[in-house]
C-alpha positions in Angstrom: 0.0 0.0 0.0 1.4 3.5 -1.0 1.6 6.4 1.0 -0.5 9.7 -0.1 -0.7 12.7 1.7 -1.6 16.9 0.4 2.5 16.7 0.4 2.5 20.7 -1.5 0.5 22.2 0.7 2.2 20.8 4.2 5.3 22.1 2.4 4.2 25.3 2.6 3.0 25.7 6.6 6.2 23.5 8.2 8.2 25.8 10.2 12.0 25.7 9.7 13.6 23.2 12.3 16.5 25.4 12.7 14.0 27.4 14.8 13.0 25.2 17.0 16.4 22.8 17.3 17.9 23.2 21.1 20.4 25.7 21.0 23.1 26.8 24.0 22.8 30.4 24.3 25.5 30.8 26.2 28.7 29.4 28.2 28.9 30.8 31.8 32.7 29.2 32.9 32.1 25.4 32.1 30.3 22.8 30.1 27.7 22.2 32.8 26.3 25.8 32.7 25.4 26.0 29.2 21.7 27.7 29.2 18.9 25.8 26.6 16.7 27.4 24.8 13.8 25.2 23.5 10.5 24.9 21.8 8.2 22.6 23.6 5.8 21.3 20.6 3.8 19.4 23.2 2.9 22.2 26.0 3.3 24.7 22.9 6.0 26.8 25.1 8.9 28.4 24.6 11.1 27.5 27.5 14.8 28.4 28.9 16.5 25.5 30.7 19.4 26.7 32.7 21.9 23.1 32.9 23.0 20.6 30.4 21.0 18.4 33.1 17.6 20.8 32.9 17.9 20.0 29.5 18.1 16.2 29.8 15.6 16.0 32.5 12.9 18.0 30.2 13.6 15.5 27.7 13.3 12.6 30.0 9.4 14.3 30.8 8.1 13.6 27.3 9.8 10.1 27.1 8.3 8.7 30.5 4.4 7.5 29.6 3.4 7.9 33.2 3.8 11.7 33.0 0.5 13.4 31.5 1.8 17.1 32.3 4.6 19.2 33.7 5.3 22.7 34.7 8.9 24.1 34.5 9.5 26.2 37.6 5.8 26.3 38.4 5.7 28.3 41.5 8.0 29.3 44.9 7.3 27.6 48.0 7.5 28.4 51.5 8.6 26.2 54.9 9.8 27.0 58.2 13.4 26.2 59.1 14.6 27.2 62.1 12.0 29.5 62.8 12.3 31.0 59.9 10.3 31.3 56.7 12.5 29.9 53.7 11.5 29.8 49.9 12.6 27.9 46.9 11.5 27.3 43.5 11.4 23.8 42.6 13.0 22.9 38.8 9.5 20.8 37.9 5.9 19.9 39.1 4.9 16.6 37.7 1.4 15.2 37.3 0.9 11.7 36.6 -1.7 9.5 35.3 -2.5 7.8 38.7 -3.1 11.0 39.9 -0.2 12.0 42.0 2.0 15.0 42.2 5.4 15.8 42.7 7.9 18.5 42.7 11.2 17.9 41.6 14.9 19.2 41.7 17.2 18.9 39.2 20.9 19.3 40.5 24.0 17.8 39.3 25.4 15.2 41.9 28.9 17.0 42.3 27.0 20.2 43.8 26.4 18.0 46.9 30.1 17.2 47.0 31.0 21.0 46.7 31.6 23.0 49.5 30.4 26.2 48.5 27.3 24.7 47.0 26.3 21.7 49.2 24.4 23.4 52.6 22.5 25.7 50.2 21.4 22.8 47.9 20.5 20.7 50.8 18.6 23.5 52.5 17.0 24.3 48.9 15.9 20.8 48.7 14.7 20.5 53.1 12.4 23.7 51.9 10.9 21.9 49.2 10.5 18.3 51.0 8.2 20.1 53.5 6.2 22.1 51.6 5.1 18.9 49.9 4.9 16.9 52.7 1.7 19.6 53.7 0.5 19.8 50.4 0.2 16.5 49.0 3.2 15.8 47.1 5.7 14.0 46.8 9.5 15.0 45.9 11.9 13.4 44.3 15.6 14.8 43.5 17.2 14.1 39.7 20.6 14.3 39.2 23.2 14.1 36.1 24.1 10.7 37.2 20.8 8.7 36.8 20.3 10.6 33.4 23.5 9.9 31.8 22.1 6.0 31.8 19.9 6.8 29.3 21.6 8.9 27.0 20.4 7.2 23.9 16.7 7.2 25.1 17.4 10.8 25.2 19.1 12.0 22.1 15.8 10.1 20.6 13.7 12.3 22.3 15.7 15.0 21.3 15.1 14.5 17.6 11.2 13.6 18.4 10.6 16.6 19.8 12.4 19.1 17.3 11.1 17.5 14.1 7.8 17.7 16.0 8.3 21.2 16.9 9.1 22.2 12.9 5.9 20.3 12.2 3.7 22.7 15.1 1.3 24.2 12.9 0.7 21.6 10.4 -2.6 18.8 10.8 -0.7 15.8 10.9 -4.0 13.4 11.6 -4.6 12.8 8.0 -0.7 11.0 7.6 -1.0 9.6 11.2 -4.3 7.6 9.8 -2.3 6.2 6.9 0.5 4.8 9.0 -2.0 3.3 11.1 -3.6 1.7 8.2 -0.5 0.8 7.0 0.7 -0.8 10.2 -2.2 -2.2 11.2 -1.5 -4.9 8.2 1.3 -5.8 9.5 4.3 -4.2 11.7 7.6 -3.7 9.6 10.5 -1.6 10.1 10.6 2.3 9.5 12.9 2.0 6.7 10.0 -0.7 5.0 7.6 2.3 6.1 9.4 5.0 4.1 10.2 2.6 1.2 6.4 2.4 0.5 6.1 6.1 0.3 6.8 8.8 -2.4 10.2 10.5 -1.2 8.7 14.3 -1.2 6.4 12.6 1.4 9.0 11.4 3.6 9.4 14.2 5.9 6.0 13.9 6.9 5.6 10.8 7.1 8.6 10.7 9.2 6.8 13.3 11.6 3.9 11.6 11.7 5.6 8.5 13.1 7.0 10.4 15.7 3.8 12.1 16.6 2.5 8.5 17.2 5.2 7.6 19.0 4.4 10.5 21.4 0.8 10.1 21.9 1.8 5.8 22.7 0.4 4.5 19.5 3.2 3.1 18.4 5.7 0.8 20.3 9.4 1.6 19.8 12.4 0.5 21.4 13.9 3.7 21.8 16.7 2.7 24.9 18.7 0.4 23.1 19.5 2.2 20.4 19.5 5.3 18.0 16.1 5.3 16.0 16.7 4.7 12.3 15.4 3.0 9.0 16.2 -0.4 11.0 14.4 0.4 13.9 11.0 -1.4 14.3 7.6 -0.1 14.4 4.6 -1.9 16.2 0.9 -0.5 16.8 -0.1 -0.7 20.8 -1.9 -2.9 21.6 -5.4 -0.9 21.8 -4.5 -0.2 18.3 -4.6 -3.7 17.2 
């Protein structure tokens, strides 16, 4: 079965990916500070994330499938310490599909080794811890070192979510109804997929899987390894 989509006129509305790739603004003294501009496709939001590991750990948000929503820096909270009212604005408030809540912090695990960074961090992160403990949440710290395990499931996200983000305004539903179609004969590989449509088409069709991906229609191992033409591509179940 061929693959036919209105491929001139989604020419014509796809944004330029250049403007939406994830781009370091700026150095301030090492690697680790590098500040991320990105476009969020999903939350439609333009968002600055100010670590290498705020960057990862945003990307890690759209590739977990218990997370239904997130804020980035939602809101400043308050706890006594000491007697004494302290704030702190959590990195991330995550909601997830059981219903829970939880605040996070994203820190690299060296600033709890440093000296002139450890008792504010661990103050930062006591303010935090009770705050939710009143309000129903739970916290959870994420550091550099958990996120450097899944590097690869990352860097696929990272190329999920800025061909989505060149793809923002355009009504992908029509192409995301022919791969189901197509898949629901019979799961094959992407490179199969792309083979069986016209090559102006390809972008699309390539964004359209990747849209799927995102909303859990398809299954794709995308932890073991980077995706590519080899990489196979299953309808979920409920698809079936």
């Amino acid at each position: 079965m061929a693959m036919t989509s209105g491929g001139d006129e989604t020419k014509r509305t796809v944004r330029s990916k250049r403007s939406f790739a994830k781009v370091a603004l700026r150095e301030r003294g090492s690697w680790s500070n590098n500040i991320w501009a990105v476009r969020d496709p999903i939350v439609h939001q333009d968002l600055i994330l100010r670590s290498d590991v705020e960057y990862w750990h945003w990307l890690s948000l759209h590739a977990d499938k218990d997370i239904v929503s997130f804020a980035i820096e939602p809101f400043e909270v308050l706890a006594e310490i000491d007697g004494k009212p302290r704030r702190s604005l959590p990195d991330c408030e995550v909601s997830f599909t059981d219903g829970r809540k939880e605040m996070r912090e994203v820190k690299y695990a060296s600033d709890f080794d440093n000296p002139r960074k450890k008792d504010d961090v661990l103050r930062q992160i006591e303010v935090q811890r009770l705050w939710c403990e009143t309000n129903g949440y739970s916290h959870r710290v994420v550091t550099d070192t958990e996120l450097r395990d899944r590097m690869t499931l990352l860097d696929n996200w990272r190329t999920i979510l800025t061909d989505l983000a060149s793809y923002e305004e355009v009504d992908l539903e029509p192409t995301k109804a022919n791969v189901i179609k197509l898949l629901a004969a019979g799961s094959m590989t992407f490179g199969e997929l792309l083979s069986q449509t016209p090559a102006h088409q390809r972008d699309i069709i390539t964004a359209s899987v990747y849209s799927l991906i995102r909303e859990r229609l398809l299954e794709v191992d995308l932890e073991s390894e980077p995706f590519s033409p080899r990489t196979f591509l299953r309808l979920a179940n409920e698809q079936q």
